[in-house]
N, C-alpha and C positions, 0 to 999 in steps of 0.2 A: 550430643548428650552421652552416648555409648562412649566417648573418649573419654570424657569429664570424667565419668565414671569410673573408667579403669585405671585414669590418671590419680583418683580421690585414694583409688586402694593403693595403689604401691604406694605414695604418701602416708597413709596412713599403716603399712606395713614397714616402711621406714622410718617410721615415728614411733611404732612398737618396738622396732631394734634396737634403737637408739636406746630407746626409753631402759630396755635389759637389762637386770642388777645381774652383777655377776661377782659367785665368790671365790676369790682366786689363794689357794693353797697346794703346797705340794703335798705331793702323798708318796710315802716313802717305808711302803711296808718291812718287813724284813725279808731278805731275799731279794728283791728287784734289784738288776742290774741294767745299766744303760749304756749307751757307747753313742760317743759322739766323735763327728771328721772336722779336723780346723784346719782353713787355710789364711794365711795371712802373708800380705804383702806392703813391705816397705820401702817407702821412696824420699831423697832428700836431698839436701845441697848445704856444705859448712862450709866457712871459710875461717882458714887458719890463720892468725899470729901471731908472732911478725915476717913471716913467710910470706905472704897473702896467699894462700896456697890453697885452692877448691877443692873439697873433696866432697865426691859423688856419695850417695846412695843408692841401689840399689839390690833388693834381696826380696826372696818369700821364705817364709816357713810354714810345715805343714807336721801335726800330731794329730794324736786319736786319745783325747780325755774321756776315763769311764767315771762310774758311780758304782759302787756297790752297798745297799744296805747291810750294815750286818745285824742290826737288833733295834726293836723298839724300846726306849728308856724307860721307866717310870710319870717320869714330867712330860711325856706325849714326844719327846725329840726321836730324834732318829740319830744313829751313831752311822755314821759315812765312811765308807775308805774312798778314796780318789784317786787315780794315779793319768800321767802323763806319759804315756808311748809310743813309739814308734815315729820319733819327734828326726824330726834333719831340716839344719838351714842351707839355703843355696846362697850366697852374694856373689856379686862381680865388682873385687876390690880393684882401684884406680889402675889402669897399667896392666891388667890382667886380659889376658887373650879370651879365655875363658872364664862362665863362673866357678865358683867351688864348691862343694856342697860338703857339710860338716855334720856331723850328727850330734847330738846332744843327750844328756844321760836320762833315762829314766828317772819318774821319783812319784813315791804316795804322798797322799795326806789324810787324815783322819778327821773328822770332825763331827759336833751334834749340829742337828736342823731342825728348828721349829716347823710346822705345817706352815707357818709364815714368812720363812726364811731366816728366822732369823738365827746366824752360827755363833759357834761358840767351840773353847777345848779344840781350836786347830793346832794339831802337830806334825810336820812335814819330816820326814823319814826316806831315806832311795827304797829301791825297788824289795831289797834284802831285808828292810826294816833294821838297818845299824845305822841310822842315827847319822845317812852320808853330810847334812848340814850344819849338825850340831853345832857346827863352830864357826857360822858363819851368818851370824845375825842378823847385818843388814836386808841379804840374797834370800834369806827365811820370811823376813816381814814383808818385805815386797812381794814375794809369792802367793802368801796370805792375802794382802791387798788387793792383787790381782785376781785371786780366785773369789772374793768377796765380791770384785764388781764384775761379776761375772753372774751373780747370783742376782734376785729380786728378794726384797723384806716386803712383805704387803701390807699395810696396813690391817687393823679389824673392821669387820662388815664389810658389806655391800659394797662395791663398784659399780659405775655406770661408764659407759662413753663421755669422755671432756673430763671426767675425774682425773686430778694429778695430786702425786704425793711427793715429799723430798726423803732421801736418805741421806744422813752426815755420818760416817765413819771416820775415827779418829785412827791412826797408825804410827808406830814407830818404825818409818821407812828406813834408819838408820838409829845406831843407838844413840838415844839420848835426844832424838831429833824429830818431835812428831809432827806430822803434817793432817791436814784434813780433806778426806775425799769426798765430794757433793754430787746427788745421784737426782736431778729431777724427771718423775717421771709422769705420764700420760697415756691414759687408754684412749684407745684410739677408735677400738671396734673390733667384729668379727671377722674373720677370712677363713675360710678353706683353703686348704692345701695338702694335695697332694689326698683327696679326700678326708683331711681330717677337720674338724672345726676347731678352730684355735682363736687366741684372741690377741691381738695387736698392741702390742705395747711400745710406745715410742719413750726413751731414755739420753738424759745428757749427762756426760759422766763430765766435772770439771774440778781440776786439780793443780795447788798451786807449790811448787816447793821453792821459796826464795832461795835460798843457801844449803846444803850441804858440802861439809868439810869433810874429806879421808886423808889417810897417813895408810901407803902401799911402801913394801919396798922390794924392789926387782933388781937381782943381782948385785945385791948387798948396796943397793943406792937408795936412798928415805924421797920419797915422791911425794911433794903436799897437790894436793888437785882439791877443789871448790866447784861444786856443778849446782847451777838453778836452772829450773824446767818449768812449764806452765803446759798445761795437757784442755784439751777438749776433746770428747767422744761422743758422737753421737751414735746410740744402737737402735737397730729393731728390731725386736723381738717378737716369734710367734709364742705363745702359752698355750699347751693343750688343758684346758679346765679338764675333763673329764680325767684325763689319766693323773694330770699335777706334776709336770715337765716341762721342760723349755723343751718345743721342738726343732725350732731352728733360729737364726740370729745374724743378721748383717749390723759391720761395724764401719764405720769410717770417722775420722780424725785426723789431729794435727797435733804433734810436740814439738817445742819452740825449746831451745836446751845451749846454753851455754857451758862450756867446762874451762875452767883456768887449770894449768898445769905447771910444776913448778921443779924443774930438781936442780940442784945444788950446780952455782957454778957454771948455770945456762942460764940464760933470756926465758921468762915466763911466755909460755904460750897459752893464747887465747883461741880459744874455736866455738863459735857462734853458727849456729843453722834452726832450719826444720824439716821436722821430719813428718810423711805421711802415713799414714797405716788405715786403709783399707780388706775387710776378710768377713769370711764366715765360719758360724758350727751349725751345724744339720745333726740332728741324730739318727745313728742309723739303725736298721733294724734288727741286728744281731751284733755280734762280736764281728771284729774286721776279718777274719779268715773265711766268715763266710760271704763276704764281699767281693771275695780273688776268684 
């Protein structure tokens, strides 16, 4: 009797959990800053031709993305700055004794954020604010892209547990060349971590680019190259409702990437693989020097 009992409440304490509306928005006063640790790690296997000639992958990279509010709008958004620091990749390219580690440039971004997520008015700028990308379109719009599926749009109202929504984003991953990003996502429920109560959001990021065409030229010689990629991501995401943050996020996936290569007066090379990418971002609780 006494079991039945006790067994009737947790059921029924987990049927009131479940049951929990919850309203999920950020909150982006002015003034709040954030600071988040990413690590990411890449694994994979191409084969070249007409070589047939394997080439390994692997590498990790690791940065520190912030946030800073700088003002609330009028129309309820929030104006963003963003910057990417203290960024360095390691690989261990084929034949190499050791890995190498290479650093990578700083750079901001600015943008507005709905309480819903949803952006708008991104403009990517380096550290100095001149404008280091200005002329390079493609490397701009993919950044965008990337720092958008990085984000949540939430729908309006209420949420429950088993609630799923899609997000479609449109991009010109290249000029002239738009592709579409598909975001399906799924609450999951609540957790704790790390003493905080947060809420579980499970996401599939999938993304198809049949063709892109570029025209490079290195050492005065015109290169045509052709690359298709097919992406799948799955994240999980903790959200802290009370504060309106992401506080931490595991990622893993697959990119499947073919590149054709072409320059004048050689045999076209083909190189066909995939690639893995596994990592996280945690946010932490100060600026990174007070971390050292």
């Amino acid at each position: 009797m006494r079991r039945g009992l006790v067994f009737g409440l947790f059921l029924l304490v987990a049927c009131l959990g479940s049951a929990r509306a919850y309203t999920l928005a950020y909150k982006d006063p002015a003034g709040t800053n954030r600071w988040y640790q990413n690590d990411i790690t890449m694994k994979g296997s191409f084969n070249a031709q007409p070589t047939n000639e394997t080439i390994p992958l692997d590498g990790t990279m690791k940065f520190i993305s912030s946030e800073k509010v700088i003002r609330v709008n009028d129309d309820g958004t929030s104006t963003i700055s963003s910057e990417i620091s203290d960024g360095s990749m390691t690989m261990t390219l084929p034949g190499a004794d050791k890995p190498m580690t290479m650093p990578f440039p700083n750079f901001s971004m600015t943008y507005k954020r709905s309480p819903t997520g949803k952006m708008s008015d991104m403009n990517i700028t380096d550290k100095a604010g001149n404008g280091m990308f200005a002329d390079m379109t493609g490397f701009e719009n993919q950044l965008k892209m990337f720092n958008s599926a990085g984000q949540f749009e939430f729908p309006e109202g209420d949420l429950k547990a088993g609630d799923h929504w899609i997000n479609t984003q449109s991009f010109e991953f290249m000029p002239g060349q738009k592709i579409d990003m598909k975001i399906n996502n799924v609450v999951q429920g609540p957790r704790v971590v790390d003493g905080v109560n947060c809420l579980l959001i499970n996401s599939e990021m999938t993304m198809e680019i049949p063709s892109i065409k570029m025209q490079i030229t290195e050492g005065g010689v015109n290169i045509s190259m052709e690359q298709s990629m097919s992406m799948v991501m799955k994240i999980a995401t903790l959200f802290d409702e009370k504060a309106g943050e992401i506080n931490r996020a595991l990622i893993n996936g697959a990119i499947d990437m073919t590149i054709i290569t072409l320059v004048p007066n050689t045999e076209k090379m083909v190189v066909k693989g995939t690639m893995t990418m596994s990592g996280s971002t945690k946010k932490l609780p100060g600026p990174p020097e007070v971390e050292q």
